[in-house]
C-alpha positions in Angstrom: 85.5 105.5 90.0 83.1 108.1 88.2 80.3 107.3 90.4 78.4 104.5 92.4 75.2 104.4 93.8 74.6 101.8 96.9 71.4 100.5 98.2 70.3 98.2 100.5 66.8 96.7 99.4 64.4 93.7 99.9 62.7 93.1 103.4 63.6 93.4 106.6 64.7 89.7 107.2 65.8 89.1 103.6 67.8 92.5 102.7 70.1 92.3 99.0 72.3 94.7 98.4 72.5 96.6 95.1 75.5 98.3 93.2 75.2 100.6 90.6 79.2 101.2 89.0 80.0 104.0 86.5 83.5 103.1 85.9 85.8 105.4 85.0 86.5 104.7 80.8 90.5 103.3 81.3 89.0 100.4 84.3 89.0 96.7 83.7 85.4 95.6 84.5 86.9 92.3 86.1 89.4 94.2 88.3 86.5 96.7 89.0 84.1 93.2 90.0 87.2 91.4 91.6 87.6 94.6 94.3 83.6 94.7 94.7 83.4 91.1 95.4 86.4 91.0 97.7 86.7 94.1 100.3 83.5 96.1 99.4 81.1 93.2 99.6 83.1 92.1 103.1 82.5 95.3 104.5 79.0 95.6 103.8 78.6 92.3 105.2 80.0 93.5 108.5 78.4 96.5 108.7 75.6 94.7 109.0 75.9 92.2 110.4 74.2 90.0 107.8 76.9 86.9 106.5 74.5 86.0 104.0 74.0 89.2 102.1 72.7 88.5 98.3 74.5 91.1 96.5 73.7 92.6 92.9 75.6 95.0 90.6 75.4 96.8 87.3 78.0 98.2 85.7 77.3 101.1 83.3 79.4 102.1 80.3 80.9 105.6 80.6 81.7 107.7 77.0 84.5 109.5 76.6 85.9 111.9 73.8 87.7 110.4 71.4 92.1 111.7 71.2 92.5 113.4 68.9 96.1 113.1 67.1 97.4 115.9 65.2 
């Protein structure tokens, strides 16, 4: 992962989370959703204790150079 940004928002008895993604250039965005909506999201819901956590994400598209063949 290049880098991902986690926020809990909303009010105190209706909290969202929210999941800013910079996936590294080579991930599959559906493997990179499948894994957030499986462990990641069960965790958070744990953590706090909240079953019913809303949950948002964004995934953002990381350049890379171009390879270069010689």
């Amino acid at each position: 992962m290049a880098g991902c940004r986690v926020a809990l928002r909303g009010r105190r008895d209706a909290p969202a989370l929210r999941v800013h993604l910079e996936p590294e250039p080579h991930a599959v965005p559906s493997d990179t959703l499948a894994a957030l909506a499986g462990p990641v999201l069960e965790h958070a819901r744990a953590s706090t204790g909240l079953t019913p956590l809303p949950a948002g994400a964004r995934l953002a598209v990381t350049s890379h150079p171009a390879s270069r063949v010689t």
